[in-house]
C-alpha angles and dihedrals in degrees: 000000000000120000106249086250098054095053119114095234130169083266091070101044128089101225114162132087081230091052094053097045093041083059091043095048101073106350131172096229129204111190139167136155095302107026147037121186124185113198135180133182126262117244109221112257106227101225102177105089089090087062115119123213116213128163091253107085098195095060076053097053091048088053099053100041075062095047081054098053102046080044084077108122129202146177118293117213117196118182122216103174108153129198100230080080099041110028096178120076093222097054084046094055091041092056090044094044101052083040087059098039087052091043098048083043083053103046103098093055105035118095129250094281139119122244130209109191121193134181129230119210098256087062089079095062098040122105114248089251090057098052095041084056087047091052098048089057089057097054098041087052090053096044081054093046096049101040113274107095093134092065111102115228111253123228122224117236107274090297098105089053085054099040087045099066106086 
């Protein structure tokens, strides 16, 4: 159904305590009547260090070519939605649901950064058009903030048209 890049995985989710505090302490926020995401930067993993060195290099150059592989670094999402600003469980799972399908839509294009998204109370009673429009600014401000402004968004297949209509 979905293509394997394009899956919301556990490698795509902020999901530590650590990973959420580490985004809130000094952010780079993007915020309008819907929406605020706070986003920072990854820092690159150095994977490496599991890299045995043997006299045969060509058992060394296998192993690296694998160290680079696992080294490939996306996009994080991390939801905060409270329920102070959708009281109702269904409002709350709709907000998270269209934010990971625009995310997931997203993935490909968005810099190595982790994303806190949170909700404002006006979010529950938005339309999911409003709030995938909504969406779509945001990553287009951070692509701009971080470096890759010159990326066009990609559009889902069709999906986002269907799961719009409310």
């Amino acid at each position: 159904m979905t293509d394997k890049g394009a899956c919301y995985s556990r490698q795509v989710r902020l999901l530590k305590a650590e990973e959420f505090s580490r985004v809130f302490k000094n952010p780079i926020r993007s915020s309008d009547r819907y929406l605020t995401i706070l986003a920072i930067s990854r820092v690159t993993e150095n994977t490496d260090s599991n890299v045995t060195h043997t006299d045969e290099p060509d058992l060394q150059i296998t192993e690296s070519v694998q160290t680079e592989q696992t080294k490939i670094i996306t996009a994080r999402l991390g939801l905060a939605i409270s329920k102070k600003h959708a009281k109702k469980a269904v409002d709350r799972n709709r907000i998270k649901r269209i934010i990971r399908e625009s995310f997931r839509a997203n993935l490909q294009t968005l810099p190595s950064i982790d994303l806190v998204v949170m909700a404002k109370p006006v979010t529950k009673n938005a339309d999911n058009q409003q709030i995938f429009h909504s969406l779509e600014l945001h990553w287009n401000k951070l692509r701009q903030k971080f470096g890759l402004e010159d990326q066009p968004t990609r559009q889902s297949d069709g999906l986002q048209s269907r799961n719009l209509q409310k």
